[in-house]
C-alpha angles and dihedrals in degrees: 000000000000112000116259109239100178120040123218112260119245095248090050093060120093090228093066083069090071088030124026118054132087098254129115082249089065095042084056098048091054089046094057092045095052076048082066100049108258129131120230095243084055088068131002112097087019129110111253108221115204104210107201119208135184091183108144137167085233103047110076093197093062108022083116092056096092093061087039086060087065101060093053095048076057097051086042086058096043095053090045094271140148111214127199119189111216130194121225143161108315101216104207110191090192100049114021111093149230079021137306096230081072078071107040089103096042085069089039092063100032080056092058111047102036083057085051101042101044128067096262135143108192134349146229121205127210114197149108112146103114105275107028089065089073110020089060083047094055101052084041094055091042096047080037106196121148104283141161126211116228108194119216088231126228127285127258107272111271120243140196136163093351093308120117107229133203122202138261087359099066088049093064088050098049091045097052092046087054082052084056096046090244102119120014136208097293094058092044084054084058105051089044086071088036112053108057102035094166154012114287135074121283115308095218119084094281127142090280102063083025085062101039096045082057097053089056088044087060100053102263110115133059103262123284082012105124095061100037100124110252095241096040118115084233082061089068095036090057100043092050077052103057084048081061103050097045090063080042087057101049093045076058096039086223096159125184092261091076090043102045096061122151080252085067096042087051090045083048099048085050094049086049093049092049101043079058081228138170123314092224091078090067085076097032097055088048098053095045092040085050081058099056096054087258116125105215125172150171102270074056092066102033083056099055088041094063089047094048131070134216105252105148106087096201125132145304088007089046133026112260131358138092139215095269094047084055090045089053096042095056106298115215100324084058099043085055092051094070098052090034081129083053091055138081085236096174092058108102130256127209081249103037141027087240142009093240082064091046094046097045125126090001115149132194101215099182109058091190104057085039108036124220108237089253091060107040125178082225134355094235137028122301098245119051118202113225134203132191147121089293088050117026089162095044147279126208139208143188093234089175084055097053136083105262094232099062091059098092109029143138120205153145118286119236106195129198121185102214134002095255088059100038084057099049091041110039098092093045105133089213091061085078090211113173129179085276109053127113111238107201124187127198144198095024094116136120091285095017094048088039087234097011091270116216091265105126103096091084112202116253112239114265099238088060097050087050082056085049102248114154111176139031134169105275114182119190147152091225121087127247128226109261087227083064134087147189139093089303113154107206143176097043098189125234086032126227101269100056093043109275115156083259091079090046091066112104131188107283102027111122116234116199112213111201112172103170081055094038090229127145110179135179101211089224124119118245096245092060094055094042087065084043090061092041087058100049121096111185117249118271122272101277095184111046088164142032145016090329091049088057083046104054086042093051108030127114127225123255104270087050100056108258095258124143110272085226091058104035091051113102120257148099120267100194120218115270121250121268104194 
């Protein structure tokens, strides 16, 4: 970042509204503050920097957090700042059920209104399990106050048995391998101590490092954050300097308004696509983008898709690799250096005034973890958006993650009406499920789910894994774990519970799945479906009460993002008097 000649003057700083006036308001504020300890030369005139942190005893990914606090509140004093730790919801992929993303838009707005309620001047955000990344992005862009995003950083790579294992892809693998009898309960007791050696989110190209990696693409981090490992020293060096530039930022007044453009959405989308990572940032980054003003949509990203190539060859979208061999091998900076000609590179970052500046002089020093152009991991980017009679607003799939030969297929539907069933029910023999049949889930959507749960790799049967069968076409409205992989069409958009054709299939009908064509069809005439329509009747009201019954009243539906319809509508919300 450009050094900051002129400081902002005390009365120019949010802050002086709770502070710095003559009223009795003021006289009480700096009562209660010298209540906590502080002297008035720690903190008047000064910007007070919000550090927001998700760290919790129960959330793996950002069980460090609380140490990492620290270093930003370093780099804070060491910029002229004040900073102020604050507590809010901890998002654990692994434990919160029925799923976290249900609660995405409970820390956004958490985010938003504690930075607009409270005497503070700029943020920093502390975050990276799936759904923190953008939730604390959200309620920052719409409080929109200078801020920096400090990512929780990936795992060490798991290992057993001399493999090298990455989370929570290799336990799909292994799982499904017990299924198949081909490991039993003492090598699964091994793995469990295996797989996860360390704090920090999965280290594979999952949602976590996908969203991560985006958040540095827009502008957000300091430069090379989101794959620094969790336990590593530069962990703690880049957190103390994302205190620092966040005072740097308010003394600039650079506020996330002039980061998050529709140039760095786009620059995002295109990082995403070319990581091959996970399918979960598609409604992340429209929801995030919907809060900056930016209207960003699936044919978007269909159309960059079809510009970027995959060059990160990092699972489960590549071969081989994991998030610390990325990290070593150039890292994002590096990653960008080779589609600088694909990137806005003159918008501004919260480091730098452009990206060109920020990218400059980045090298990618392993060609194998990061491709060369001429030997991409895959020609296009790594999601296709599909459209069809079973999704008219839009279905998604990991192609790079699927078997080849499942991209094109035509097959039976086998329909289940909800996951529980789906689980008691999936190794039924009277099912008469073969290697090309379609499995379909319903009612696992934003409202059906409720919060659109990871259930959409469906499991395979286990009399078809004994026959060693990997992969089928599994259509859903529910989401998949980015860690996960497989010919697993997600996101049907409406969803099943509000009427969507997903609720129409019935056991027997034939769904063609084309991806090269981005076509998802239900072979059944329009007349037929059209009785079927007349005949549904939507599912009873299941929260008539509390936080799930605001969410199934306000939520969007999957290709706009699921946001609140209260939070993604335009309009100004002022900050609130002070006194």
């Amino acid at each position: 970042m450009v050094a900051v000649t002129e400081r902002r003057r005390p009365e120019q700083l949010r802050s002086h509204q709770w502070y710095g006036t003559d009223g009795l308001r003021s006289f009480s504020h700096r009562a209660r503050t010298r209540q906590l300890g502080y002297l008035p030369e720690e903190h008047l005139g000064k910007p007070v920097i919000a550090i927001l942190n998700t760290w919790s005893d129960i959330n793996p990914c950002h069980v460090h957090l609380r140490d990492r606090a620290q270093a930003v509140k370093r780099g804070v004093w060491q910029a002229g700042g004040f900073p102020l730790e604050f507590p809010v919801s901890t998002l654990s992929e692994t434990f919160q059920k029925p799923t976290p993303m249900l609660y995405r838009n409970l820390l956004a707005m958490e985010t938003e209104e504690l930075l607009r309620s409270y005497p503070v001047d700029g943020a920093v955000l502390m975050g990276g399990c799936d759904k923190s990344t953008p939730a604390l992005l959200m309620g920052a862009a719409s409080a929109d106050l200078p801020a920096v995003f400090v990512p929780a950083g990936p795992m060490l790579p798991g290992h057993w048995r001399g493999e090298v294992l990455g989370s929570g892809t290799d336990m799909w693998k292994y799982w499904d391998d017990k299924r198949a009898g081909l490991i039993g309960d003492c090598e699964m007791g091994e793995l469990e101590s295996g797989l996860a050696r360390s704090p920090g989110h999965c280290m594979t190209m999952g949602t976590a490092s996908t969203l991560t990696a985006a958040a540095e693409a827009l502008g957000v981090t300091v430069p090379g954050a989101s794959s620094i490992p969790a336990v590593d020293s530069g962990h703690d060096r880049m957190a103390a300097k994302a205190g620092m530039t966040a005072v740097e930022l308010v003394h600039r007044d650079r506020r996330l308004s002039e980061i998050l453009t529709r140039a760095a959405f786009e620059d995002a989308v295109t990082t995403v696509l070319g990581l091959g990572g996970s399918t979960n940032a598609v409604i992340h980054l429209i929801a995030m983008a919907g809060r900056a003003g930016v209207r960003l949509t699936l044919d978007d990203f269909d159309r960059i898709a079809r510009t970027v190539p995959v060059l990160a060859n990092v699972r489960p979208g590549g071969q081989t690799y994991l998030m610390e061999d990325f990290h070593f091998a150039g890292g994002l900076p590096g990653f960008l250096s080779r589609i600088p000609d694909l990137l806005h590179l003159d918008r501004p970052t919260v480091s730098h005034d452009t990206l060109r500046e920020q990218i400059a002089g980045a090298r990618v020093h392993d060609d194998d973890v990061i491709r060369t152009r001429d030997n991409p991991v895959a020609s296009e980017g790594g999601v296709a958006v599909l459209r069809g009679n079973l999704c008219p607003d839009g279905a998604v799939i990991k192609h790079i993650a699927a078997e080849p030969r499942l991209l094109k297929h035509t097959g039976p539907a086998v329909v289940f009406d909800d996951y529980r069933t789906m689980q008691r029910t999936i190794d039924d023999p009277a099912l008469d499920i073969t290697a090309d049949s379609v499995l379909v889930l319903r009612n696992a959507g934003p409202k059906g789910g409720p919060g659109m749960p990871e259930y959409g790799m469906l499991p395979i049967p286990d009399h078809l894994l004994k026959q060693g069968v990997r992969d089928m076409v599994r259509i859903s409205d529910a989401r998949m774990s980015g860690t996960s992989y497989g010919a697993c069409v997600l996101h049907v958009a409406p969803e099943s519970y509000v009427g969507g054709p997903l609720a129409l299939v019935r056991t027997g009908d034939t769904i063609t799945l084309d991806v090269e064509a981005r076509v998802l069809r239900l072979d059944v005439d329009d007349a037929e479906l059209e009785r079927r329509r007349a005949a549904w009747t939507p599912p009873p009201k299941r929260h008539e009460r509390g936080y799930a019954a605001l969410h199934d009243a306000q939520i969007t539906q999957a290709d706009t993002g699921c946001d609140f319809e209260f939070l993604a509508r335009p309009g100004t919300s002022p900050d609130p008097y002070a006194g």
